[in-house]
VMD Tcl script that draws the C-alpha trace (Angstrom):
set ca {
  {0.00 0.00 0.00}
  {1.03 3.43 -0.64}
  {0.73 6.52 1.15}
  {-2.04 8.12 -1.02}
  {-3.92 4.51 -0.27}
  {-3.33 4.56 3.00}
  {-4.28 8.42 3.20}
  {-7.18 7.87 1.30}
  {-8.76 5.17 3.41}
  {-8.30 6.79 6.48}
  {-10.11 9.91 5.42}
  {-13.15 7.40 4.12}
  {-12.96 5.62 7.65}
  {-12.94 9.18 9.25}
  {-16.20 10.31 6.99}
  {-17.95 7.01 8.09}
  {-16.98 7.57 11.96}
  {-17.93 11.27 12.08}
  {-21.52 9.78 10.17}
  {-22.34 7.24 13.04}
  {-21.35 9.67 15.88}
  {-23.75 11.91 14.06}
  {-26.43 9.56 14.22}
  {-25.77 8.66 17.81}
  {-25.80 12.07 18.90}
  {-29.16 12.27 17.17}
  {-30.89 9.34 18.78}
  {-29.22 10.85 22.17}
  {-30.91 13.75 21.56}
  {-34.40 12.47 20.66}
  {-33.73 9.97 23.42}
  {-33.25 13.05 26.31}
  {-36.11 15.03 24.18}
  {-38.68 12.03 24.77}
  {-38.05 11.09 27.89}
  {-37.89 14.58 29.41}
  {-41.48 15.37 27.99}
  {-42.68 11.78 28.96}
  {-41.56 12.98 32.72}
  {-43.05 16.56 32.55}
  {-46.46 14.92 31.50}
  {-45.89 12.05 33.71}
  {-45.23 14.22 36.72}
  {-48.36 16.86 35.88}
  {-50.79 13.66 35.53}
  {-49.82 12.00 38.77}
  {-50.07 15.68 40.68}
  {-53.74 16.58 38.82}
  {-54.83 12.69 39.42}
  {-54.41 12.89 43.39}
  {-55.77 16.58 43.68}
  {-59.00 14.57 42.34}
  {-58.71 11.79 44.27}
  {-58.77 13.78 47.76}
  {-61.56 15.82 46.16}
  {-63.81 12.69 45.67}
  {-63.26 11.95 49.16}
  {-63.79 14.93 50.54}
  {-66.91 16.35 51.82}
  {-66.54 20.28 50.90}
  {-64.62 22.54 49.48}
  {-63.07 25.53 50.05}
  {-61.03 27.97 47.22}
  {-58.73 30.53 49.27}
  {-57.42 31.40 46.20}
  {-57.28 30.24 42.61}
  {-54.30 28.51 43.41}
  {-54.60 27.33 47.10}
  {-57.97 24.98 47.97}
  {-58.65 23.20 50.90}
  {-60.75 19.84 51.34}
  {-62.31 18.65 54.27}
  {-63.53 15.58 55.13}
  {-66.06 13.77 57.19}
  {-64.97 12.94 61.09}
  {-64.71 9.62 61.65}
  {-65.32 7.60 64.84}
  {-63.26 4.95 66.63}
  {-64.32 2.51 63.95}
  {-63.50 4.26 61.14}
  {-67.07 5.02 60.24}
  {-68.11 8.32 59.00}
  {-70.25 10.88 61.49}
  {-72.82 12.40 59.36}
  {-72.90 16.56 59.69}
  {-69.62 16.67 61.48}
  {-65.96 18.10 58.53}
  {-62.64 16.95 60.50}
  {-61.16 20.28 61.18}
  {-57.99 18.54 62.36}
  {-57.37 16.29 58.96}
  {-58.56 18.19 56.38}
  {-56.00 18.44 52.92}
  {-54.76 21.61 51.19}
  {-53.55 21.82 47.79}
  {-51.31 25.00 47.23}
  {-48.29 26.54 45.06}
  {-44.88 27.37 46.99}
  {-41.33 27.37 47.15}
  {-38.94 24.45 47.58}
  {-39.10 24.54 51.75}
  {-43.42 24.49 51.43}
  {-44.05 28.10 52.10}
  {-47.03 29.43 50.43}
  {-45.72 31.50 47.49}
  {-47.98 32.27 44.10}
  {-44.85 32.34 42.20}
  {-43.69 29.24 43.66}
  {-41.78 26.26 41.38}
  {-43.84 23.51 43.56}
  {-47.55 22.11 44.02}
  {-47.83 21.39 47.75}
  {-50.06 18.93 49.28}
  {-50.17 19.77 53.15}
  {-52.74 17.84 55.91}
  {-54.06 19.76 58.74}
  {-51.79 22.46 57.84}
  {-47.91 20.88 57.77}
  {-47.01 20.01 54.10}
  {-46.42 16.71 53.66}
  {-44.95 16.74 50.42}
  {-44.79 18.76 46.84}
  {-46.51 16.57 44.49}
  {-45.18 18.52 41.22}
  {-42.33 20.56 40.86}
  {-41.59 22.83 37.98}
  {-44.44 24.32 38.16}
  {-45.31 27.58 35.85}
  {-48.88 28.05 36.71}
  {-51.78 26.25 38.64}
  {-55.52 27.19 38.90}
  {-58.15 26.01 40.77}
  {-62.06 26.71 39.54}
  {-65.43 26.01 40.93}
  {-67.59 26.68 38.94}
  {-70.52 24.93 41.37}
  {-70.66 23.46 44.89}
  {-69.81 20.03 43.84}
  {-67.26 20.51 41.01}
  {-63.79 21.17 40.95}
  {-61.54 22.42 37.63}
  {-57.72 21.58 37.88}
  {-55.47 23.14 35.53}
  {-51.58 22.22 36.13}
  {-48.76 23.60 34.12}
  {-45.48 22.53 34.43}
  {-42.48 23.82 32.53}
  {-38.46 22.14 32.81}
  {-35.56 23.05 31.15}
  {-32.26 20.80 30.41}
  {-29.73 20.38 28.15}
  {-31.76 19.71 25.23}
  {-34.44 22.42 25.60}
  {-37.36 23.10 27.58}
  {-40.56 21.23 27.94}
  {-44.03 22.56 28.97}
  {-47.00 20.47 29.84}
  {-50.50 21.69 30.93}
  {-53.45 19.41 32.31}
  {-56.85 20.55 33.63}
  {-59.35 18.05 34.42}
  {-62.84 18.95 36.13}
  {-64.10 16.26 38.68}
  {-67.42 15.98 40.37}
  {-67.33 14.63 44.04}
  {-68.70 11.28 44.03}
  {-69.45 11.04 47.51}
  {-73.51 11.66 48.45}
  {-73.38 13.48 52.01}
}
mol new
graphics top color blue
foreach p $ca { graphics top sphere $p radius 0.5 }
foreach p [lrange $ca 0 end-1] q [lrange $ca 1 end] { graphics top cylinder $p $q radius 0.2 }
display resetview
C-alpha cells in the first residue's frame, strides 16, 4: 500500500466515523427530548390525578385562592365510620403553590399537598402556573402547568381536568 492509499482510506474511515457519531448524537438527543417530555407529563398527571382523588373523598370545598384549595372531610369515629354533619377540622388536605421549603408563594416552582396544615410533600415541581375553579358546589376544575428546562431544551405540559365529588353526604 502506498501513502495516497493509505491516506485515502483513512479519510473514508474518518467520513464514516464522524456519520455514526452523528447519528448517535441524534438518537441521544431524541432519546433526552422524549423522555424529558414523557416525565413533565408524567409528573403533571400524577399531581392533577391525586388533587381529584382527595376531592372525591372529601366532603366540601373551600377555594382561598385560585391557586390554594382546601378539602375537608367527614370525622370519623373509633371505627372508622363516618359521622354524618360533622368536617374533620384537624385532617382536612390543602392543595397550594410554593417554594422548595413548602411556604405558600404564588410564584412558587412547587404544588404542595399539606394535611391539617404541615405540608407533607410537593406533588409537582416545575411548576409555571396552577388554577383552581369552581364553577358549582360540587365541582372542581384543575389546571396544572409545568415547565423544565435541560440540556436539550425546555418542555411545557399543561393538564386541567374537572371532577365531580362522588361522595352523596
Amino acid at each position: 500500500m502506498t501513502i495516497l492509499e493509505i491516506t485515502l482510506s483513512l479519510g473514508i474511515g474518518a467520513i464514516v466515523i464522524i456519520c455514526l457519531t452523528g447519528f448517535l448524537l441524534l438518537g441521544m438527543r431524541a432519546w433526552g427530548v422524549g423522555g424529558t417530555q414523557g416525565t413533565v407529563d408524567r409528573d403533571a398527571s400524577y399531581a392533577v390525578r391525586r388533587v381529584i382523588r382527595d376531592v372525591r373523598e372529601g366532603a366540601q370545598l373551600h377555594l382561598v385562592t385560585n391557586d390554594h384549595a382546601l378539602i375537608y372531610f367527614r370525622e370519623r369515629d373509633v371505627d372508622g365510620s363516618y359521622i354524618d354533619g360533622t368536617l374533620d377540622g384537624v385532617n382536612y388536605v390543602e392543595f397550594y403553590r410554593g417554594d422548595e421549603e413548602g411556604i405558600a408563594d404564588p410564584n412558587g416552582s412547587c404544588l404542595w399537598r399539606a394535611v391539617g396544615g404541615v405540608p407533607e410533600s410537593a406533588i409537582a415541581r416545575d411548576v409555571s402556573a396552577v388554577n383552581f375553579d369552581s364553577p358549582d358546589p360540587d365541582t372542581l376544575r384543575v389546571t396544572l402547568s409545568l415547565a423544565k428546562r435541560n440540556t436539550f431544551g425546555e418542555f411545557a405540559c399543561s393538564h386541567t381536568w374537572r371532577v365531580i365529588k362522588l361522595r352523596n353526604w
